[in-house]
VEXGUDREN-732916 format. One record per residue: residue in three letters; x, y, z of N, C-alpha, C in turn; residue number from 0. Coordinates in steps of 0.001 Angstrom, whole numbers, plus 500000, padded with zeros to 6 digits. Layout:
N
<atom><gukol>ALA</gukol><n_east>X</n_east><n_north>Y</n_north><n_up>Z</n_up><ca_east>X</ca_east><ca_north>Y</ca_north><ca_up>Z</ca_up><c_east>X</c_east><c_north>Y</c_north><c_up>Z</c_up><volum>NUM</volum></atom>
...
% end
This chain:
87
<atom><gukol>UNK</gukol><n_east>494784</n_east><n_north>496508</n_north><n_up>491360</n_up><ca_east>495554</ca_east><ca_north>497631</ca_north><ca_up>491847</ca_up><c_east>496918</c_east><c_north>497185</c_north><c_up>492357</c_up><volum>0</volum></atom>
<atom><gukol>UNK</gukol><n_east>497192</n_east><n_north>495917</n_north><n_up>492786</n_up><ca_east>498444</ca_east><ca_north>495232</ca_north><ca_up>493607</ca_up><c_east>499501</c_east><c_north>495432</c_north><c_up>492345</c_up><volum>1</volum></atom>
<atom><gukol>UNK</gukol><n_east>499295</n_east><n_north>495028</n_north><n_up>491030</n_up><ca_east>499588</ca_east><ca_north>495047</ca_north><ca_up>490146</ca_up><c_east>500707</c_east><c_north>496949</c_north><c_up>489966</c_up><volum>2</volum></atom>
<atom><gukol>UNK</gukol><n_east>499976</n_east><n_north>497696</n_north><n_up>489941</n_up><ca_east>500287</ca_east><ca_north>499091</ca_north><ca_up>490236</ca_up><c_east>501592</c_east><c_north>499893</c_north><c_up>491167</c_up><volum>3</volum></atom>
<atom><gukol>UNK</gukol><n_east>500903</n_east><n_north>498929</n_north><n_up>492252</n_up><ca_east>501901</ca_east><ca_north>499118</ca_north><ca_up>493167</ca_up><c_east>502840</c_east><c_north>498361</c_north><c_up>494086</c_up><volum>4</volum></atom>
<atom><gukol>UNK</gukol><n_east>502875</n_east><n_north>497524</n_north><n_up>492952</n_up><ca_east>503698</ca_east><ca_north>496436</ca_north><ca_up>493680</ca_up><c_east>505773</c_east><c_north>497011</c_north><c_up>493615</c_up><volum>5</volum></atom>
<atom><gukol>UNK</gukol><n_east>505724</n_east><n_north>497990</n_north><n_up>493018</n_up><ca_east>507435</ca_east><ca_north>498301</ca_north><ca_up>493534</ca_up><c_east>507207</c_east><c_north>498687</c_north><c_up>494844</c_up><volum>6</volum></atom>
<atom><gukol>UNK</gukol><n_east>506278</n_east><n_north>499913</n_north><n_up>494959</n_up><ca_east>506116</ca_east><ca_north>500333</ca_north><ca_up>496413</ca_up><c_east>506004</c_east><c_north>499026</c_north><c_up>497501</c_up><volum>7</volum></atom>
<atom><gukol>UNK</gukol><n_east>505272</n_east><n_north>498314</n_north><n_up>497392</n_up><ca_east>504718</ca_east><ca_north>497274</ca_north><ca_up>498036</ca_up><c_east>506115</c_east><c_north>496522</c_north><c_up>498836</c_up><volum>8</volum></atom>
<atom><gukol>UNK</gukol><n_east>507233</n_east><n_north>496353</n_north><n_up>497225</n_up><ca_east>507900</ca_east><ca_north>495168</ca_north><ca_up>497548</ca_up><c_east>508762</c_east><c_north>496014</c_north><c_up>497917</c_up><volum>9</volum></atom>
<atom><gukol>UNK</gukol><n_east>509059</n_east><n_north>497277</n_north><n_up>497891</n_up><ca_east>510428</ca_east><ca_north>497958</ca_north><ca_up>498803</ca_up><c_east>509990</c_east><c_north>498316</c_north><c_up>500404</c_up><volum>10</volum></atom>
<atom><gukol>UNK</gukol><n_east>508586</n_east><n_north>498657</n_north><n_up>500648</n_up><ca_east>508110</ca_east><ca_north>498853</ca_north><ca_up>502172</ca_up><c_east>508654</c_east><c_north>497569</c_north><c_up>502672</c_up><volum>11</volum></atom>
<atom><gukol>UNK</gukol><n_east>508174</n_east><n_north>496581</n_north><n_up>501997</n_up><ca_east>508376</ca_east><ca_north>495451</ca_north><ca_up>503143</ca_up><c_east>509890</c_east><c_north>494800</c_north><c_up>502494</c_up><volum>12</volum></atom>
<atom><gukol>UNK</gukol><n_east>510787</n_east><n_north>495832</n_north><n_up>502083</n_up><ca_east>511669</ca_east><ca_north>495285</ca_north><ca_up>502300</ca_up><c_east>513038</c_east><c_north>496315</c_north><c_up>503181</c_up><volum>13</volum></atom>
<atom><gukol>UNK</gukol><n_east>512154</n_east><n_north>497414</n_north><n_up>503265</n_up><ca_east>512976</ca_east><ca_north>498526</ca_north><ca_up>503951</ca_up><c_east>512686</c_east><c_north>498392</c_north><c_up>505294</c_up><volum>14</volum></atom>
<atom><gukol>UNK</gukol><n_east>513955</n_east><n_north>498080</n_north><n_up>506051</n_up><ca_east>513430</ca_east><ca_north>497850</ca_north><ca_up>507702</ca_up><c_east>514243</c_east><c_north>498711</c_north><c_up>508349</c_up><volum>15</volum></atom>
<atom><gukol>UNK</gukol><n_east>515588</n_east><n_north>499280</n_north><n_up>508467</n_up><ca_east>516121</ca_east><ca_north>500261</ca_north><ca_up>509008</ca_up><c_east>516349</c_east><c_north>501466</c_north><c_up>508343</c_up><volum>16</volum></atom>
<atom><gukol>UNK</gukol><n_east>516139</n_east><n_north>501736</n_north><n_up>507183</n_up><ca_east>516288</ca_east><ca_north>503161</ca_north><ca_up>506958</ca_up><c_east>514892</c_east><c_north>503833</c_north><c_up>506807</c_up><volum>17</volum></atom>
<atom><gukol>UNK</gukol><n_east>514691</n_east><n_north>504683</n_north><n_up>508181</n_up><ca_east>513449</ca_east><ca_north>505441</ca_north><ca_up>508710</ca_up><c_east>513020</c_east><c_north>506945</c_north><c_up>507471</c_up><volum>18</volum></atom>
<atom><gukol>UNK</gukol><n_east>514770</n_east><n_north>507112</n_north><n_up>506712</n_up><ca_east>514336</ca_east><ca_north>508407</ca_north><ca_up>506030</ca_up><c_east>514149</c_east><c_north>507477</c_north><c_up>504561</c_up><volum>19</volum></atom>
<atom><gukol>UNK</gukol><n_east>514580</n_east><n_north>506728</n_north><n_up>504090</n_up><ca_east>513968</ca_east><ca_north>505967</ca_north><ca_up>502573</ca_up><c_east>512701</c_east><c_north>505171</c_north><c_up>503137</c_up><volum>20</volum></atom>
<atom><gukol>UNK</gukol><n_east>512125</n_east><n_north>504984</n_north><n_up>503941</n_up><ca_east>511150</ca_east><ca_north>504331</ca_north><ca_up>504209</ca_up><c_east>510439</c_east><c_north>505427</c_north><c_up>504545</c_up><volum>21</volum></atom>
<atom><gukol>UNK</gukol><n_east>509737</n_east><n_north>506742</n_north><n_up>504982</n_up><ca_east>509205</ca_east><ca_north>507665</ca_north><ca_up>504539</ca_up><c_east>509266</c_east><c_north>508026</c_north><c_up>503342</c_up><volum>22</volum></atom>
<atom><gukol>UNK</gukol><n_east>510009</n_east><n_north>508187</n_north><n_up>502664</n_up><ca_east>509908</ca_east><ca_north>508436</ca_north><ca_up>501068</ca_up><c_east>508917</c_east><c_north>507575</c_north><c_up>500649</c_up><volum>23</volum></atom>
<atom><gukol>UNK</gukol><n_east>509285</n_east><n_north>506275</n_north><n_up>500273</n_up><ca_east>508688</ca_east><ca_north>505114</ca_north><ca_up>499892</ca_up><c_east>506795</c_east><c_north>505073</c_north><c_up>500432</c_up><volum>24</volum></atom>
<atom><gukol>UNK</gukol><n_east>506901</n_east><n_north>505038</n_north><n_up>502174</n_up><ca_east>505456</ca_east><ca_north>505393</ca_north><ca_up>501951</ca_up><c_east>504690</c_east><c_north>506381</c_north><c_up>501432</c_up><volum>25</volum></atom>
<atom><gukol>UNK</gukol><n_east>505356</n_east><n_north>507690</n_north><n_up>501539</n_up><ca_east>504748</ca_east><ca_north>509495</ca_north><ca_up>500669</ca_up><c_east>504189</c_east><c_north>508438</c_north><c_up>499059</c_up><volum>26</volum></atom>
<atom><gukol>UNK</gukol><n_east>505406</n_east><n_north>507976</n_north><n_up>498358</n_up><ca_east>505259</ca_east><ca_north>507193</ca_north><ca_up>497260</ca_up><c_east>504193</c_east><c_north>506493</c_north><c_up>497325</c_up><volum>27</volum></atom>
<atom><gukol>UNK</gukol><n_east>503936</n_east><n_north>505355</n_north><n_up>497682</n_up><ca_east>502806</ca_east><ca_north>504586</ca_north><ca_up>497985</ca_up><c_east>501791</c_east><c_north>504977</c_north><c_up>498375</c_up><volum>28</volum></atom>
<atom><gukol>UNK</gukol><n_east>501317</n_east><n_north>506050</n_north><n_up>499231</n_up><ca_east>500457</ca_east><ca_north>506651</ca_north><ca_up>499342</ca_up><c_east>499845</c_east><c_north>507388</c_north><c_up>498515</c_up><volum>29</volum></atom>
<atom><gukol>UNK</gukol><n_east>500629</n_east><n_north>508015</n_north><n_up>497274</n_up><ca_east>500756</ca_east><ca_north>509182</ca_north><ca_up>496443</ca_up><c_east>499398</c_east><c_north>508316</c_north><c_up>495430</c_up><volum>30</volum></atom>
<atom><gukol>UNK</gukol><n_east>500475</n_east><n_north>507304</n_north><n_up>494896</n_up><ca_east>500079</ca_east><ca_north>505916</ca_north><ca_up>493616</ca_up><c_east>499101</c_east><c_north>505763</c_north><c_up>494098</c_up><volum>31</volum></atom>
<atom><gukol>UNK</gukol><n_east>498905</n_east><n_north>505457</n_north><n_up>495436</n_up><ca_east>497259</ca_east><ca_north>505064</ca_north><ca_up>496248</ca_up><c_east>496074</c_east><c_north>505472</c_north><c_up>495782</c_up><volum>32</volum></atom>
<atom><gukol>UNK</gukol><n_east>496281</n_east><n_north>506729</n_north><n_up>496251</n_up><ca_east>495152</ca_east><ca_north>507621</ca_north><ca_up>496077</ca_up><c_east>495156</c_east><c_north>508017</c_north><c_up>494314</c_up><volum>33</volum></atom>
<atom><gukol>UNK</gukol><n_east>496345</n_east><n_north>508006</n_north><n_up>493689</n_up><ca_east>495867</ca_east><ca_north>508601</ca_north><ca_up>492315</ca_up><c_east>494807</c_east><c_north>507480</c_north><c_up>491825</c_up><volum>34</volum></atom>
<atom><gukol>UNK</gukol><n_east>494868</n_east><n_north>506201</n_north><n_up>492014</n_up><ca_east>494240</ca_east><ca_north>505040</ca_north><ca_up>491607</ca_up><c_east>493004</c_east><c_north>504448</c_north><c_up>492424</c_up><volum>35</volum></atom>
<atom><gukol>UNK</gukol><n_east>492562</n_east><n_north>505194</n_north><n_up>493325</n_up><ca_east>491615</ca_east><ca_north>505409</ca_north><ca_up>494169</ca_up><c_east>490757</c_east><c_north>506440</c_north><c_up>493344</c_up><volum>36</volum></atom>
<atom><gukol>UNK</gukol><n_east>491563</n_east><n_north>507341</n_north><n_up>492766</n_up><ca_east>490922</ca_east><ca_north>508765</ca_north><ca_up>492264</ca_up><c_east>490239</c_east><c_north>508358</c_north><c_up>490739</c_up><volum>37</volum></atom>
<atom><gukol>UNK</gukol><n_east>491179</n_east><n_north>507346</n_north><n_up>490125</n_up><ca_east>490645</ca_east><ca_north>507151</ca_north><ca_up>488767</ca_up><c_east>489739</c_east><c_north>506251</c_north><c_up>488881</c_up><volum>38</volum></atom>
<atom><gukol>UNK</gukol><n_east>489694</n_east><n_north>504876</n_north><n_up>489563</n_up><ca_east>488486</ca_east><ca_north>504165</ca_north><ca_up>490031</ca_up><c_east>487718</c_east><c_north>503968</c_north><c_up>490356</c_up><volum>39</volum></atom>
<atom><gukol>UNK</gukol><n_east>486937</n_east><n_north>504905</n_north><n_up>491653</n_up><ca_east>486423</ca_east><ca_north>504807</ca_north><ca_up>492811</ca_up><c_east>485454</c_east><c_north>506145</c_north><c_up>492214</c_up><volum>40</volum></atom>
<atom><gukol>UNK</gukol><n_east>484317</n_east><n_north>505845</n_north><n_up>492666</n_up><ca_east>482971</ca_east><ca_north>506898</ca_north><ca_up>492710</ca_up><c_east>483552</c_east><c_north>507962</c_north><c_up>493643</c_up><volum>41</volum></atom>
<atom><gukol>UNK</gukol><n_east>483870</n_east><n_north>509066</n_north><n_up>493127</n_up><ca_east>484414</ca_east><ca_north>510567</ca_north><ca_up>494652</ca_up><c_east>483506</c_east><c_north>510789</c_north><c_up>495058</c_up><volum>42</volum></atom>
<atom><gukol>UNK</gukol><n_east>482102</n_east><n_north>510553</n_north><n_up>494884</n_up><ca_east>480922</ca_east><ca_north>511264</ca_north><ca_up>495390</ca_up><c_east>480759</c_east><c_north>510130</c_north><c_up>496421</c_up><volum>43</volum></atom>
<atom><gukol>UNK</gukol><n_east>480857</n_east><n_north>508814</n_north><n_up>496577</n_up><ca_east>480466</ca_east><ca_north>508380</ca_north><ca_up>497759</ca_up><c_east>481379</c_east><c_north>508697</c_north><c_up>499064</c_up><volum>44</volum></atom>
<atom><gukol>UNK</gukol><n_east>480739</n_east><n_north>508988</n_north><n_up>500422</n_up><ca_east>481354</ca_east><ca_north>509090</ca_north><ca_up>501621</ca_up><c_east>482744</c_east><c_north>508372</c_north><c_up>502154</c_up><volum>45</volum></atom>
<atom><gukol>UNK</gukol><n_east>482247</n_east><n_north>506637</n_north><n_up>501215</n_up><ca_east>483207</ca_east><ca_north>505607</ca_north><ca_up>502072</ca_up><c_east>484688</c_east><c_north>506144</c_north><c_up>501255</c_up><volum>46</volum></atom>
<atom><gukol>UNK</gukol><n_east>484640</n_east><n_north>506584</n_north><n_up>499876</n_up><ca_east>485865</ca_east><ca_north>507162</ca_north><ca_up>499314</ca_up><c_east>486129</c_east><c_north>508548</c_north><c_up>499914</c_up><volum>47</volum></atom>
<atom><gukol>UNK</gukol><n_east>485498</n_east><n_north>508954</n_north><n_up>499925</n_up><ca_east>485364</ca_east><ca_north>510396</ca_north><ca_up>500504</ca_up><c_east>486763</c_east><c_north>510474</c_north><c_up>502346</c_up><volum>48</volum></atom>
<atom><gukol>UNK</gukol><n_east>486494</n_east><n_north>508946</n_north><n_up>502763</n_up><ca_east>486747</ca_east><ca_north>509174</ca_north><ca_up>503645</ca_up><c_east>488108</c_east><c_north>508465</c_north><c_up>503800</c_up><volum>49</volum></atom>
<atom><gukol>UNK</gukol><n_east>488335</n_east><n_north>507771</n_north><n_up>502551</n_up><ca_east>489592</ca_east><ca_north>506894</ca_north><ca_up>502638</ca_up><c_east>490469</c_east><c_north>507874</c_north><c_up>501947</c_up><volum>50</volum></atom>
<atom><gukol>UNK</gukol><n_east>489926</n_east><n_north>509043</n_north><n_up>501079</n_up><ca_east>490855</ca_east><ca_north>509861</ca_north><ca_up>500973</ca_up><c_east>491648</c_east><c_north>510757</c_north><c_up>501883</c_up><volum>51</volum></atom>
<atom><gukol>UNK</gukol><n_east>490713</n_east><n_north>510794</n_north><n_up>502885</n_up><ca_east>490858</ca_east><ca_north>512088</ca_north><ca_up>504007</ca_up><c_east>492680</c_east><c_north>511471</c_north><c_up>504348</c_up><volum>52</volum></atom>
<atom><gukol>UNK</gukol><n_east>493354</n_east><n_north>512091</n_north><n_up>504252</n_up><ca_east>494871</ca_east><ca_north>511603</ca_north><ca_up>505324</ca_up><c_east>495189</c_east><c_north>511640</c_north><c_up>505987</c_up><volum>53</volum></atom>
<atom><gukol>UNK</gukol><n_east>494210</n_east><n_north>512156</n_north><n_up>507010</n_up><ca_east>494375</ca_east><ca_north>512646</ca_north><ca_up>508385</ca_up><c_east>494001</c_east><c_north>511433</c_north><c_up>509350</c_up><volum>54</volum></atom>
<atom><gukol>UNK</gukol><n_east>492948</n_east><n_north>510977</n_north><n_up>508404</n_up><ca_east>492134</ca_east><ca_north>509773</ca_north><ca_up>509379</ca_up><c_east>492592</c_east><c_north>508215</c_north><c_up>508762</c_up><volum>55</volum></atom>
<atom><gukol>UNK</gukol><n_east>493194</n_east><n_north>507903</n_north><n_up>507420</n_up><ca_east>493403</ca_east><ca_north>506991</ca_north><ca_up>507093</ca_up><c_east>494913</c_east><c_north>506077</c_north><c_up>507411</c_up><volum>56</volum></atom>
<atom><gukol>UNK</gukol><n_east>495290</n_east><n_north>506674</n_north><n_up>508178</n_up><ca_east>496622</ca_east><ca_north>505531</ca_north><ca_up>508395</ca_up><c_east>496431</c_east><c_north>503800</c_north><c_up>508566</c_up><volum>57</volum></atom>
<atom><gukol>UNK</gukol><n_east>495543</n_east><n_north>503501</n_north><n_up>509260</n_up><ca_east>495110</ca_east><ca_north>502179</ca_north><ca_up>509959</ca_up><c_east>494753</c_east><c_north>501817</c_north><c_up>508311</c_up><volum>58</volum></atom>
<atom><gukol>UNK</gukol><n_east>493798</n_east><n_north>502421</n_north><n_up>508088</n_up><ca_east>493082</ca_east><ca_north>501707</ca_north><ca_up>506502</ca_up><c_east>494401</c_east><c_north>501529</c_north><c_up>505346</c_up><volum>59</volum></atom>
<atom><gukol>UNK</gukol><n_east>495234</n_east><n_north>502262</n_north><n_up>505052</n_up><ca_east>496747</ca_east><ca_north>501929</ca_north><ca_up>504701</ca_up><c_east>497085</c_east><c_north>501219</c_north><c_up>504771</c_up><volum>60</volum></atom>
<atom><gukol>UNK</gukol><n_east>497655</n_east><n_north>500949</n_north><n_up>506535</n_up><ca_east>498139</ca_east><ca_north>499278</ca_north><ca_up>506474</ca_up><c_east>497839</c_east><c_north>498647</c_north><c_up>505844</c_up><volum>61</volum></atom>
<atom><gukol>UNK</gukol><n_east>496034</n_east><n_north>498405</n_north><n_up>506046</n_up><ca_east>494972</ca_east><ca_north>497050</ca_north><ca_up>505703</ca_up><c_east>495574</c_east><c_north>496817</c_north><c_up>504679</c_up><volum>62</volum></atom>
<atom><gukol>UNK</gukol><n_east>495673</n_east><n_north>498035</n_north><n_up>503740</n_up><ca_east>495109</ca_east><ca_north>497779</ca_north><ca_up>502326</ca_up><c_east>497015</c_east><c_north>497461</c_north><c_up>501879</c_up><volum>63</volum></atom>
<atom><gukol>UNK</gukol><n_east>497912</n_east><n_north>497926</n_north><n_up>502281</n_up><ca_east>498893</ca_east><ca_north>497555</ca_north><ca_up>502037</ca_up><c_east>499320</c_east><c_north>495790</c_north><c_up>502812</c_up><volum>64</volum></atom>
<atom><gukol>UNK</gukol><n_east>498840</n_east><n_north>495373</n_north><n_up>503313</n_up><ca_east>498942</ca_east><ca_north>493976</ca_north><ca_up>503467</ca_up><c_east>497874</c_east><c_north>493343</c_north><c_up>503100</c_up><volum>65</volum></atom>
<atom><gukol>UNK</gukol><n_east>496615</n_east><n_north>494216</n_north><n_up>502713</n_up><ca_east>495774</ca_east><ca_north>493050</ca_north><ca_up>501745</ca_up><c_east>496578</c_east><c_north>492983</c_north><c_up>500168</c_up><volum>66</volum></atom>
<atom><gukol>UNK</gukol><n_east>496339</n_east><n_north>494213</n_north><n_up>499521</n_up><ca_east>497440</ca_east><ca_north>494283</ca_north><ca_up>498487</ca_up><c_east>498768</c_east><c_north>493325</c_north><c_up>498328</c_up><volum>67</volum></atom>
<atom><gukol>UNK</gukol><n_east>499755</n_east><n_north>493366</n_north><n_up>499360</n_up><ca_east>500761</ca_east><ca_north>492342</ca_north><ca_up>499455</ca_up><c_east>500058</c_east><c_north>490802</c_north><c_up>498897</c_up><volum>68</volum></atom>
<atom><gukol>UNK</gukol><n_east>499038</n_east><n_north>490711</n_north><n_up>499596</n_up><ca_east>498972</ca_east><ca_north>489420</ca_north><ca_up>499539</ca_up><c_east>498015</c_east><c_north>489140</c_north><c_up>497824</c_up><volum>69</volum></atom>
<atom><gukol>UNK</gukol><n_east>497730</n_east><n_north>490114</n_north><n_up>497290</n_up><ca_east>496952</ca_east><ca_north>489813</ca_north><ca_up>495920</ca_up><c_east>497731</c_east><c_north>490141</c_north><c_up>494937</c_up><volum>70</volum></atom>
<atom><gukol>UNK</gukol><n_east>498988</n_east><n_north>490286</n_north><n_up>495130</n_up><ca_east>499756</ca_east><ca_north>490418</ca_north><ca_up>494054</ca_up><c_east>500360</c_east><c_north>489686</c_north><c_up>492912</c_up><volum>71</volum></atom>
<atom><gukol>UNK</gukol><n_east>499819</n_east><n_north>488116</n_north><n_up>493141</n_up><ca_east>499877</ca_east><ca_north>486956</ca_north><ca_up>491996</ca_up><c_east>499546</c_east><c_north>486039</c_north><c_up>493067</c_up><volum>72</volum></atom>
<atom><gukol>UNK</gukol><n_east>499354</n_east><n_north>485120</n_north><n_up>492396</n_up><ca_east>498961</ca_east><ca_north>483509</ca_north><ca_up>492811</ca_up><c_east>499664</c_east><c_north>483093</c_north><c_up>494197</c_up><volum>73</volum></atom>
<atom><gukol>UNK</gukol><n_east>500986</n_east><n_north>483649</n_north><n_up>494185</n_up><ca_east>501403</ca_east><ca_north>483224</ca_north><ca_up>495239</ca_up><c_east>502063</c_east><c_north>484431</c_north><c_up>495966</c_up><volum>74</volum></atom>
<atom><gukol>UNK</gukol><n_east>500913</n_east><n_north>485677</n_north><n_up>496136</n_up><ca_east>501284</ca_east><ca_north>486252</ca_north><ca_up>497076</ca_up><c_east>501711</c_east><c_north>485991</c_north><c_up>498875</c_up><volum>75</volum></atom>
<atom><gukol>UNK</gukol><n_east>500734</n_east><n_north>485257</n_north><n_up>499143</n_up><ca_east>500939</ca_east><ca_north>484548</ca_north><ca_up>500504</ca_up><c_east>502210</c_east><c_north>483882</c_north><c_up>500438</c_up><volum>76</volum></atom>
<atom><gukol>UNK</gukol><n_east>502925</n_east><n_north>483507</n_north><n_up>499757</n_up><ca_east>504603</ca_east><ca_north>483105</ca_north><ca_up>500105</ca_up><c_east>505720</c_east><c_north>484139</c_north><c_up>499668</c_up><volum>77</volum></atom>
<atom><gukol>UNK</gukol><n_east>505122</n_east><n_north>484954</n_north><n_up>498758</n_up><ca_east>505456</ca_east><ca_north>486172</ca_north><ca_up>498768</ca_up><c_east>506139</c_east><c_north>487040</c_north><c_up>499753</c_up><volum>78</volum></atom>
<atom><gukol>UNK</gukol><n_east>504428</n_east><n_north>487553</n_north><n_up>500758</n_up><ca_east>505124</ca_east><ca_north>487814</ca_north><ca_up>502159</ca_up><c_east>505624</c_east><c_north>486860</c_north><c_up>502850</c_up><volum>79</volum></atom>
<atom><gukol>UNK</gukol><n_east>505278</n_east><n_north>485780</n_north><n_up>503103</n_up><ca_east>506003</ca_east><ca_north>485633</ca_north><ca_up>503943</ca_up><c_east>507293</c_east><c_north>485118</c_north><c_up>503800</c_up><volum>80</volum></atom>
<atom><gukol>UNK</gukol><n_east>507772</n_east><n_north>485342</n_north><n_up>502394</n_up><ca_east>509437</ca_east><ca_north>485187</ca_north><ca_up>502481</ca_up><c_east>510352</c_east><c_north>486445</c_north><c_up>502770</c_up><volum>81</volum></atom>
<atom><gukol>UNK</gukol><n_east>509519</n_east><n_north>487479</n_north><n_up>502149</n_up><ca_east>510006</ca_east><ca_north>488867</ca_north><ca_up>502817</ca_up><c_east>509810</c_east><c_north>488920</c_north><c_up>504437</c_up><volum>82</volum></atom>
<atom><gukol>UNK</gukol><n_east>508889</n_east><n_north>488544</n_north><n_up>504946</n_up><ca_east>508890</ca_east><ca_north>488672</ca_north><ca_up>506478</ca_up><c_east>509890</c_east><c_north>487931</c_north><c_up>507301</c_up><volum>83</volum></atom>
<atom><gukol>UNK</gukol><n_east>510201</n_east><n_north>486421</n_north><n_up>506376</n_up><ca_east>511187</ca_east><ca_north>485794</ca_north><ca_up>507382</ca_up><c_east>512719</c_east><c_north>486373</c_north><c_up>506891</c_up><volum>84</volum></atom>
<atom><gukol>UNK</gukol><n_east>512792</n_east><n_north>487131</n_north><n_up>505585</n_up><ca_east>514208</ca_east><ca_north>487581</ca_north><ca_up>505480</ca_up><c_east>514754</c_east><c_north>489021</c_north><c_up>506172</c_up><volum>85</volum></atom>
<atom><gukol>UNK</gukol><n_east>513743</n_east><n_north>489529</n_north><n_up>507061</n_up><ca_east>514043</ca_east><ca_north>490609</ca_north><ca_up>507701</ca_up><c_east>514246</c_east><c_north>490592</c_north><c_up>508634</c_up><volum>86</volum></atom>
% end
């Protein structure tokens, strides 16, 4: 899935002061999220059931947007953290 969304991925963590393109960008990422959640994922089980909900999933977002970061090729782990130290 990192694969998918890795533009989103690599513009969040590279957008640090603009609060109105960095809402866009997550609506975006969130959007891609769930469509690929929707084509993958069993809808009948609860645990999807509940990562869809948007009301309750912000925290699980993060996760999955910094687990994602980091599975995005071989060398995701220097990945971030070259975006983290250039911000």
């Amino acid at each position: 899935m990192s694969r998918y969304l890795y533009p989103y991925i690599r513009k969040i963590l590279q957008s640090k002061e603009d609060h109105h393109m960095n809402s866009v960008i997550w609506n975006d990422f969130n959007n891609r999220l769930f469509e690929l959640i929707k084509e993958r994922f069993n809808l009948n089980s609860m645990r999807v059931k509940k990562l869809l909900n948007q009301t309750e999933n912000n925290e699980i977002i993060v996760k999955s947007l910094l687990t994602l970061s980091l599975c995005i090729s071989n060398q995701g782990y220097q990945k971030l953290k070259n975006f983290l130290f250039n911000i």
